[in-house]
C-alpha positions, 0 to 999 in steps of 0.5 A: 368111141368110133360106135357113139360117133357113128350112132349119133352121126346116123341119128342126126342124118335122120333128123336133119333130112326129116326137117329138110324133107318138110321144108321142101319136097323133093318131086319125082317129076321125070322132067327134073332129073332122077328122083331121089327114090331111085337113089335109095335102091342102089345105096341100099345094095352098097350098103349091105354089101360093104357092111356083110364084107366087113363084118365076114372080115371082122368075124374071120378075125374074131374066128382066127383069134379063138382058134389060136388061143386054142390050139396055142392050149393044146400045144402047152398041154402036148408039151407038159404030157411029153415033159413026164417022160423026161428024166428029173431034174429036165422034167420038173425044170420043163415043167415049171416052164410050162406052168409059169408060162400058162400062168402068165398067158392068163393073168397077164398076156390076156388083160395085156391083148385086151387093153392095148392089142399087144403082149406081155413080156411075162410068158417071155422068160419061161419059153427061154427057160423051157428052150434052155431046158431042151439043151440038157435032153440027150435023147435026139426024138424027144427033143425034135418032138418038144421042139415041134411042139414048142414051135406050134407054140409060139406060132398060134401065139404069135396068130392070138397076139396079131387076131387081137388087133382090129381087123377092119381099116379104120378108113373102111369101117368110116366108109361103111358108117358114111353108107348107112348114113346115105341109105338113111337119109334116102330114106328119110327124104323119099318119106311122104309129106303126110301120113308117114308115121308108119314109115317114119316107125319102119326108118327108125327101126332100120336106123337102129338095126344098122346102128346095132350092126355097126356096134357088132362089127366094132365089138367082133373086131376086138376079140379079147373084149367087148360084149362077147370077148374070147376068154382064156378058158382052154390055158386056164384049164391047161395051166391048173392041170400042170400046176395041180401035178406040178405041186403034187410032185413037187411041192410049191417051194419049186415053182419058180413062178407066183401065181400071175407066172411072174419071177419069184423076186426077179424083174421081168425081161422080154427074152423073145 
């Protein structure tokens, strides 16, 4: 929506200058104050610096929220691998844990970020249960190894949850719509009065360049959806990895999850 408004907002500055500019011309006579072409320069400078400061802004978010869900995958899959060295019943308790949880991270948390920005109770219940699994470990390195693991765990998630969330003030991005506006509409009313039409070519294809930058910012800002969304392939991977060795050495009837990592038959609680 912010982007249709700007787009609009930007196209109407344009038409709205170009009649203005033929109604009256705007001189350059030095005895009548600046011209408006000396404005264009340093609306141009202000424009492209706020507009490369937000979206450097926009992309480290974007970055943040990649490499989070990221490293957030490899510490599940650490934590499956180190689980096989455990003795049963830990083994198979810690396992399914970490399947249901890679489970719900896919089918629910990411659909979750990116239509409200905010998590899912879902994988909630399964990192209790790995927690309350670790209490049953006997052997002291084991269990500070899982630990840490699971703590890098909850770190990266806690970063993706907090990446999917707009980066960009919304008072700064408004900011950088009112200075492409500016710039434009200095450009339209510097126009000349006739023979312009090349000009006139030239603003409308800068009109839509800014409006196309405008749109990317908006787009990168929002990691988890948009045209170029962060998909949930590295938990994915992870999670049919676990589940394929989950079910060959036990079975479907031991997964304590369906396949959206939901509880079998019990109500979902946010245990975190």
């Amino acid at each position: 929506m912010d982007v249709i408004v700007a787009a609009v907002v930007v196209a109407a500055a344009i038409v709205i200058m170009l009649l203005v500019r033929r109604r009256r011309r705007v001189r350059s006579d030095p005895d009548e104050g600046i011209a408006i072409g000396d404005l264009v320069g340093p609306l141009e400078t202000l424009a492209v610096l706020v507009i490369a400061f937000v979206m450097v802004l926009a992309a480290e978010s974007y970055s943040g929220a990649e490499g989070a869900a990221s490293n957030e995958a490899a510490a599940v899959d650490n934590m499956h691998s180190m689980a096989a060295l455990l003795p049963d019943p830990i083994e198979e308790k810690i396992k399914g844990a970490i399947v249901c949880y890679a489970s719900a991270v896919v089918k629910e948390e990411w659909p979750s970020m990116a239509a409200r920005y905010e998590a899912s109770t879902a994988p909630d219940r399964w990192t209790q249960q790995f927690r309350d699994a670790l209490q049953d470990l006997r052997d002291p390195s084991m269990f500070r190894l899982l630990a840490d693991a699971d703590t890098t765990r909850a770190t990266q998630r806690r970063e993706r949850i907090e990446q999917s969330a707009p980066a960009v003030p919304a008072a700064l991005y408004w900011f950088m719509v009112l200075t492409v506006v500016a710039m434009v509409a200095g450009y339209a009313i510097s126009l000349p009065l006739r023979g312009h039409g090349p000009q006139l070519a030239g603003l409308w294809v800068l009109a839509g360049l800014l409006v196309a930058s405008l749109y990317l910012i908006w787009d990168i800002d929002r990691p988890f959806r948009g045209l170029v969304p962060i998909d949930a392939a590295p938990m994915q991977t992870t999670q049919e990895a676990g589940m394929k060795d989950f079910l060959r050495r036990y079975g479907a009837d031991r997964l304590p999850c369906d396949q959206k990592g939901l509880p079998r038959n019990v109500n979902v609680t946010s245990t975190n």
